[in-house]
C-alpha positions as MATLAB code, in Angstrom:
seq = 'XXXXXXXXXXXXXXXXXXXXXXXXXXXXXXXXXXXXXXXXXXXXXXXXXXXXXXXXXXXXXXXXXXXXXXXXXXXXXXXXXXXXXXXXXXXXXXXXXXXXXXXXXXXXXXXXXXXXXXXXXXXXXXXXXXXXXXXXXXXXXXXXXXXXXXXXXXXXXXXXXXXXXXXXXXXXXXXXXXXXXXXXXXXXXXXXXXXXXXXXXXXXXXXXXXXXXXXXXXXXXXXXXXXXXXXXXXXXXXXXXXXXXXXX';
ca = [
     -76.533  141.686  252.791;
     -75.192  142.599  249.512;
     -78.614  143.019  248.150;
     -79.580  145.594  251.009;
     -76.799  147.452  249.967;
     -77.824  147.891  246.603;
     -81.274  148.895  247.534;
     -80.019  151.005  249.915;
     -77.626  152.539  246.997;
     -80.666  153.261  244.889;
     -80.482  150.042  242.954;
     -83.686  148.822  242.582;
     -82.653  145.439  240.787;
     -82.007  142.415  242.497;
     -78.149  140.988  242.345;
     -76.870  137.661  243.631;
     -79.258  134.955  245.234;
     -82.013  137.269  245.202;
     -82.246  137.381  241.519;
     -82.657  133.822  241.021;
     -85.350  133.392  243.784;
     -87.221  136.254  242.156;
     -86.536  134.102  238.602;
     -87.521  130.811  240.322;
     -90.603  131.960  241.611;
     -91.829  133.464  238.515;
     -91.568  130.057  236.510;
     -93.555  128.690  239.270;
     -96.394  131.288  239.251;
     -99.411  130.111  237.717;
     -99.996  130.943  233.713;
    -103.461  132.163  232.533;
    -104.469  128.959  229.983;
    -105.492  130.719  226.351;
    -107.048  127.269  225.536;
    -108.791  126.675  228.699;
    -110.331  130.189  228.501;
    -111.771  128.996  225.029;
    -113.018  125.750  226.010;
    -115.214  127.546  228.920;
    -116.413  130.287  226.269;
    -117.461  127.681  223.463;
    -118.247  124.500  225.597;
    -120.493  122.275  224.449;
    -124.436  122.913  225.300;
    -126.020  120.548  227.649;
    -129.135  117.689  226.649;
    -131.226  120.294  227.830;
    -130.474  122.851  225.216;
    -130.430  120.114  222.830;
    -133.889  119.371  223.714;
    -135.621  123.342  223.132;
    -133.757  123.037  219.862;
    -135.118  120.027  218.532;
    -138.539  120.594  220.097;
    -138.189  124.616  218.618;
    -137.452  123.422  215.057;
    -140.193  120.905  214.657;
    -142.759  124.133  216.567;
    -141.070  126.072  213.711;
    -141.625  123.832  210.871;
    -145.420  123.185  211.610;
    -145.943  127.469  211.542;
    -143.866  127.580  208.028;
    -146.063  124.732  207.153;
    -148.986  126.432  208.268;
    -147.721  130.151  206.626;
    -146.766  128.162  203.033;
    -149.185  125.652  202.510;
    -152.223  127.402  204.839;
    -155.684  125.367  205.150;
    -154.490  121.912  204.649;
    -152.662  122.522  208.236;
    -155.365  123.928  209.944;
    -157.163  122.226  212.801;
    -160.477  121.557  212.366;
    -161.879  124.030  215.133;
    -159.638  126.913  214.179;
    -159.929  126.248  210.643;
    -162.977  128.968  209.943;
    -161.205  131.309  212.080;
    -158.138  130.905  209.842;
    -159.502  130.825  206.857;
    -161.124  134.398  207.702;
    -158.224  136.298  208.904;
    -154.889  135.263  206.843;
    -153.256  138.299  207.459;
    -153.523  137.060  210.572;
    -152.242  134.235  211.135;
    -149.999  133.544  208.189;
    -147.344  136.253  209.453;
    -147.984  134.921  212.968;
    -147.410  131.659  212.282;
    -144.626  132.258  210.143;
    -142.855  134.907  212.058;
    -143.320  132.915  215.617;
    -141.708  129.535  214.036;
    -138.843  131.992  213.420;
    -138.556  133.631  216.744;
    -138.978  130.197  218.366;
    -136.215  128.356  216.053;
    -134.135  131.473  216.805;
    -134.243  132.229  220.606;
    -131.886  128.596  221.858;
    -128.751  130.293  219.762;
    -129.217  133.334  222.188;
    -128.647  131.288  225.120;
    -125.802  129.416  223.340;
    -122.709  130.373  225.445;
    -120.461  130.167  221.638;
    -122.753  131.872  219.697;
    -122.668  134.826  222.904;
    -118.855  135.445  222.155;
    -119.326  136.915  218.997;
    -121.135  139.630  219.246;
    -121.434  140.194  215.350;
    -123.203  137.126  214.362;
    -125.565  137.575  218.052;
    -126.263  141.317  217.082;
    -127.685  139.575  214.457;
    -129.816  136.782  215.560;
    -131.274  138.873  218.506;
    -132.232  142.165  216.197;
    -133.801  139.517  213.523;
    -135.317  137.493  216.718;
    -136.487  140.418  218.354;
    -138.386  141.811  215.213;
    -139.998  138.421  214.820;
    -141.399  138.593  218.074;
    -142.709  142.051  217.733;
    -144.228  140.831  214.151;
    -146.167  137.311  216.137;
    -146.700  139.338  218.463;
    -149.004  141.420  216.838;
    -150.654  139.568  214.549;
    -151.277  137.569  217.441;
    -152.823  140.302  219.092;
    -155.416  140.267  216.751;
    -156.255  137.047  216.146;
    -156.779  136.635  219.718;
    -159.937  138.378  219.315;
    -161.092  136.367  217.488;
    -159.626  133.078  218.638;
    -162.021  129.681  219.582;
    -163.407  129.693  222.780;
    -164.459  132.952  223.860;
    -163.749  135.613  226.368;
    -161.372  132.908  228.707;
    -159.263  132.440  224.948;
    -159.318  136.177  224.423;
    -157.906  136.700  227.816;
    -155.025  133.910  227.854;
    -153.980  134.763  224.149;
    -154.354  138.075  224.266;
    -152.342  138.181  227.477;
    -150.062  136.292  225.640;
    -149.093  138.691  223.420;
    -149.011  141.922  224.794;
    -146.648  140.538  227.386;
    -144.439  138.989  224.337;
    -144.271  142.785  222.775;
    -143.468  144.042  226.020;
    -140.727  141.758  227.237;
    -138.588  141.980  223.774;
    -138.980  145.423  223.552;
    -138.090  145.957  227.290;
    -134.925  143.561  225.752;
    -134.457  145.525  222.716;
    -134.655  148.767  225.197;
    -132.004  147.614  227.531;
    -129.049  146.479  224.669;
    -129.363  149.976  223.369;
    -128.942  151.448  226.414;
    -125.852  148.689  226.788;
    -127.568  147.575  229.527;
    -126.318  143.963  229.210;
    -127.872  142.328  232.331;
    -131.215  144.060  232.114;
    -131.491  142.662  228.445;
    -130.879  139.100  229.147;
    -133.259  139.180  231.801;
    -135.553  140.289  229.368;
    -134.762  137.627  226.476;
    -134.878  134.552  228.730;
    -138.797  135.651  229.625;
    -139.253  136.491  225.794;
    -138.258  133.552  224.932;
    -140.410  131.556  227.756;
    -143.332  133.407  226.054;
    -142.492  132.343  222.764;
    -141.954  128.892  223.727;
    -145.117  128.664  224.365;
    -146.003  127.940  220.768;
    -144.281  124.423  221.671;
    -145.825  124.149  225.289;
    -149.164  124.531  223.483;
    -148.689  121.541  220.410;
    -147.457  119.010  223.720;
    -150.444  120.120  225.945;
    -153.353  120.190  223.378;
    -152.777  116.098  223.037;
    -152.616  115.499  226.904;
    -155.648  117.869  227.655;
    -157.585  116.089  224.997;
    -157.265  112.606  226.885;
    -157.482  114.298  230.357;
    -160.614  115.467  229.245;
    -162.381  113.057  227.251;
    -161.429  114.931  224.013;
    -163.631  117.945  224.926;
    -161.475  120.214  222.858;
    -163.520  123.642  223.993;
    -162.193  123.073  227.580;
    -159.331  122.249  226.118;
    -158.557  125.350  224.209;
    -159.582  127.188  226.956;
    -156.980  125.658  229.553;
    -153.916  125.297  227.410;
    -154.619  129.637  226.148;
    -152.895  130.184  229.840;
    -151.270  127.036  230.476;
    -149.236  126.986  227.766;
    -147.043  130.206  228.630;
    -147.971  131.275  232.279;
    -146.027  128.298  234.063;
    -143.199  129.105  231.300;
    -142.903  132.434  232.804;
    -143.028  131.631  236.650;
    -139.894  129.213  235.697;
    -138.773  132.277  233.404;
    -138.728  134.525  236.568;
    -137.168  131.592  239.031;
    -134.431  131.470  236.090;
    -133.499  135.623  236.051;
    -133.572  135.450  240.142;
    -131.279  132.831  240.751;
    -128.863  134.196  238.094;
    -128.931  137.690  238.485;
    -125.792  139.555  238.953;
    -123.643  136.134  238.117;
    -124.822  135.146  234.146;
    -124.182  138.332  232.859;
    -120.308  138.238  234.254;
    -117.735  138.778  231.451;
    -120.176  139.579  228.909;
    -119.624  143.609  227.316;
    -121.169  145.324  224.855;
    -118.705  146.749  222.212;
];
């Protein structure tokens, strides 16, 4: 009663009983948790982003090797191919084991949070890609196999320009969903420098170690299935991944 009456008399703050209820029921609202909010924006990365990385750095290692120290890394069937065009394929091999070894600390959720050190990753990623990209245009002119190897590879890389500069395109426009989208399937298509070193070996012994069917299976098998699990990826988590992420 004797609160009414001071509401009622233009006092607006609780006297009496009231007050302590009020002061009760604040210490019992919940608190926002500082260090839980930084243990869900730097947790740990799963096995499976473990894996890309350690399968990414040894892709990257063989194309440094193969940039640096050139012939002695060559394959035997690609090797006159090579050996013609190193403008070719010594910035392609050098500037796709960078993209690769790159791309997993885009995805890592840590690395996301500051923006500074990702600015930088993704601008020197993305420029790596367009660099493979088109060098590997080029060689895929001329790469073993014929028109079914100019196809895949060429393929390949015209859709490996277009997706990080579609990615490129959308952070400047501070479009941040639209760009993620766009760097997972970059990086599916660049991952296919790794999909292609596992499935080379397993082709060989599917088919009796006829490497010219080979070659010409893995130039679309080795990025298109990356690409349909790419696109199931950006579907399921579109409009939820992107969620408390801001360009500044």
């Amino acid at each position: 009663m004797d609160t009414l009456q001071n509401w009622k008399q233009g006092r607006r703050e609780p006297e009496g009983p009231a007050k302590v209820l009020l002061q009760v029921a604040a210490e019992k609202r919940p608190r926002p948790n500082p260090d839980r909010s930084l243990a869900l924006s730097t947790a740990r990365p799963g096995i499976g982003w473990w894996l890309m990385v350690v399968l990414a750095a040894l892709t990257a290692a063989y194309g440094f090797a193969t940039a640096l120290i050139g012939p002695p890394t060559y394959s035997p069937d690609l090797k006159a191919s090579f050996v013609a065009r190193p403008w070719g394929i010594y910035p392609h091999a050098f500037f796709g084991g960078l993209a690769v070894l790159l791309g997993p600390f885009q995805f890592h959720r840590g690395l996301l949070r500051n923006r500074a050190r990702h600015r930088k990753i993704g601008l020197t990623y993305v420029t790596a890609c367009l660099i493979a990209g088109t060098a590997g245009l080029y060689m895929a002119v001329y790469s073993y196999g014929g028109i079914i190897t100019n196809l895949g590879f060429g393929s390949l890389a015209v859709a490996l320009l277009t997706t990080a500069g579609l990615a490129f395109r959308a952070i400047k426009g501070r479009d941040v969903a639209t760009h993620r989208e766009w760097m997972i399937r970059s990086y599916a298509l660049i991952f296919a420098a790794v999909m292609l070193r596992i499935e080379i070996p397993l082709l060989m012994i599917a088919t009796q170690g006829n490497f010219d069917v080979t070659y010409r299976i893995v130039a679309w098998s080795c990025w298109v299935p990356n690409l349909i699990v790419a696109e199931l990826i950006v579907r399921a988590t579109r409009g939820t991944a992107a969620a408390g992420l801001s360009v500044s």
